[in-house]
N, C-alpha and C positions, 0 to 999 in steps of 0.2 A: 064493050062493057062485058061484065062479067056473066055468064049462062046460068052459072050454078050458084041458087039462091035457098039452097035446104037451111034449116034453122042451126042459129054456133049457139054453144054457148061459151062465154070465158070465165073462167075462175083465175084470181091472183092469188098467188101464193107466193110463202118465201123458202118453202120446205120440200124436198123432192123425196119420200120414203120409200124405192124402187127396192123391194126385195129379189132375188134369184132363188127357184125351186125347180130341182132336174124332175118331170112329170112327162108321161104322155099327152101326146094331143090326139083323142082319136078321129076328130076329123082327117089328120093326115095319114094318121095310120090304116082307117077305110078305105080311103081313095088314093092310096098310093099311087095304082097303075094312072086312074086318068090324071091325078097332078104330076107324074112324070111323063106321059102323053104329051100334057095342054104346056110343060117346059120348054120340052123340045121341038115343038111349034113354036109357040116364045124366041127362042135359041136361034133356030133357022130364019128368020126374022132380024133378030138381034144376037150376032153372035157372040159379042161379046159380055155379055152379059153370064154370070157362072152364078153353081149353087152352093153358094156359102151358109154356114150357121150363120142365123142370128136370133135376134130374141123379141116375144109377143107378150103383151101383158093380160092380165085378167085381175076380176076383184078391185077393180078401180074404187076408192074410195075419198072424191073432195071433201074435206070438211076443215073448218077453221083454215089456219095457214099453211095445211099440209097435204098433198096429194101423196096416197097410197098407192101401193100396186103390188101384184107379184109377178114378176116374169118366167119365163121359161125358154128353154131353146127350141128351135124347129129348124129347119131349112129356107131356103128361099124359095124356093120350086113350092113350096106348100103356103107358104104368102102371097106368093105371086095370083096363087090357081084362088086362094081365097078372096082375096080381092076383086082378080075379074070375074069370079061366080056370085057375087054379092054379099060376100059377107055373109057364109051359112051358120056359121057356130055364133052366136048372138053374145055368148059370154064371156068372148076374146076383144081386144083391142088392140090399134097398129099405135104405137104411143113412142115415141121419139122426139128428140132434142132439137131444135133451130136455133142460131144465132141471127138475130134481127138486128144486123148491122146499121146502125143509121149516123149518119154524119152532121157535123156542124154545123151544116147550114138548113139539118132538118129531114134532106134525104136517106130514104130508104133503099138500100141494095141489092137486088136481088138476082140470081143467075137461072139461066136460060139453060134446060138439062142438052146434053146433044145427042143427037143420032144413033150412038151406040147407047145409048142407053136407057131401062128400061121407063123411065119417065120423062122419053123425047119429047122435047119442044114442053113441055112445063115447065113453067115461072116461079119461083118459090125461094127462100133465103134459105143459107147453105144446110143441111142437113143428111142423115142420114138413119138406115134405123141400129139400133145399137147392136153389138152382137157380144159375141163372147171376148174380144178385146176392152170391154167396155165394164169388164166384174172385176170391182175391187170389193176383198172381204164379206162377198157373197150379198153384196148389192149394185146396181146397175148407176154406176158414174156417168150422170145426163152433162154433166159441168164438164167431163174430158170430153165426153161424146161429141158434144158442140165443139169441142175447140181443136177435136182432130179431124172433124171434116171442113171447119171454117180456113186452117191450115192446109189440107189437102187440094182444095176446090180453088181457093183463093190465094193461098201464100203467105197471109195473114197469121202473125203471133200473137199469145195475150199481152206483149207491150202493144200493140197498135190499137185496142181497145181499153175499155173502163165498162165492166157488166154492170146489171143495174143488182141490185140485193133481189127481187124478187121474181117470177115465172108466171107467163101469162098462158095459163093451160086451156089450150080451143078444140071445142068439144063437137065434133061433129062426125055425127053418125057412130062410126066406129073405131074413128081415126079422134087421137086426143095430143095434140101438135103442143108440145111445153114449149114456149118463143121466151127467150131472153135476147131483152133489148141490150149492144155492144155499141158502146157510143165511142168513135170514130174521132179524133180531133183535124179531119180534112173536110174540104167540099166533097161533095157527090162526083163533080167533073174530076177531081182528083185522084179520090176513089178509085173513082173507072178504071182512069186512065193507067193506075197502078196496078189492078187485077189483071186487065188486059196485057200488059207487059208480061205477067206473072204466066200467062194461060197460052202467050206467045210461044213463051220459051220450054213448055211440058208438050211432052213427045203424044200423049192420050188424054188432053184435059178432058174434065167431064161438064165444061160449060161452054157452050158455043157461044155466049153472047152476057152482057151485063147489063141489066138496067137500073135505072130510077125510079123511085115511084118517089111523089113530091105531094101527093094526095088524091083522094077518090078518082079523081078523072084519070087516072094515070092506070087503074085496074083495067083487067082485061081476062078473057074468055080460058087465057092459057095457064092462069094462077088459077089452085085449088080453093076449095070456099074457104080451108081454114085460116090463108093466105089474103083473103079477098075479106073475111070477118075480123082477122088482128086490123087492119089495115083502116077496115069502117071506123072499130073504134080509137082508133090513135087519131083521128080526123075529124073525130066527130063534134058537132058544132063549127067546125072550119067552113072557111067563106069559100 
């Protein structure tokens, strides 16, 4: 069962207003040396893991059917060192796209990160965090973001799904995970069975393994809470 039991919250929305503003971050700019220090320990660890732009948001604001935001670009090396030092700058957020694949007989799909990479052995539907591939007219496309790593991870186009209209934004701590449900017209065992062929045949996939989740009991220690809290509630009242 799951460890990590901090407080989510979810907001539904049907509206994503992701603006892009090129700024500083002076957390990364103070600590330069030790966040390229605490990388390169990272690195020799995980080597394949590199430090690419991408983008962090700040100014989050839910209200009615619309979730705000402004992002900005940083590096990876400066998220990475943020996160494992806890989250210092309070007024930043890790906020990224998921496709919550779920199938026709009700399963949810989720992949197993591997080895190389830097969120091994976690559980979580496909995502990524958006970077500078992801700015169209100077705002942050969460709609392609999801469907080029849901493509890249899995193999998966948007003819193989049907999105839902609206975003289930889970708020925990500093991380705010926007989950759109892709409703799948196969079983779960189908599913699978099609990813896996798919993950066969790629020279570096980035998923060692696929699972189901079919409900509560199916969670586990290796899915993050925000993962573990969509999941409560899509279940909730279930026998």
């Amino acid at each position: 069962m799951p460890s990590d039991v901090r407080p989510a919250v979810i907001h539904r929305v049907t509206t994503l207003d992701l603006s892009f503003q090129e700024r500083p971050w002076p957390f990364a700019d103070q600590r330069r040396a030790d966040i390229d220090a605490h990388f390169a320990k990272r690195q020799r660890d995980t080597p394949e893991i590199w430090n690419g732009r991408i983008l962090l948001g700040r100014d989050a604001d839910i209200s009615g059917n619309c979730f705000r935001a402004n992002y900005f670009a940083t590096d990876f090396a400066s998220l990475l060192a943020w996160i494992d030092w806890g989250f210092p700058d309070p007024e930043i957020f890790n906020g990224f796209g998921m496709g919550a694949l779920r199938c026709a007989d009700g399963a949810f799909v989720m992949g197993e990160m591997g080895r190389h990479t830097a969120n091994a052995g976690q559980i979580y539907f496909p995502a990524g965090t958006p970077d500078l591939d992801d700015l169209r007219d100077g705002k942050v496309d969460m709609d392609d973001s999801v469907m080029r790593e849901l493509g890249e991870e899995t193999g998966l186009t948007p003819a193989d799904y049907k999105a839902d209209d609206y975003w289930d934004c889970v708020v925990v701590g500093a991380t705010i995970a926007m989950m759109r449900i892709l409703h799948a017209d196969m079983t779960g065992e189908a599913m699978r069975a099609r990813i896996e062929a798919n993950l066969a045949a790629q020279d570096h996939p980035e998923l060692s393994a696929v699972h189901l989740v079919r409900g509560i009991s199916d969670l586990t220690a290796a899915m993050p809470r925000f993962i573990t809290a969509f999941i409560e509630a899509q279940f909730a009242g279930a026998a």
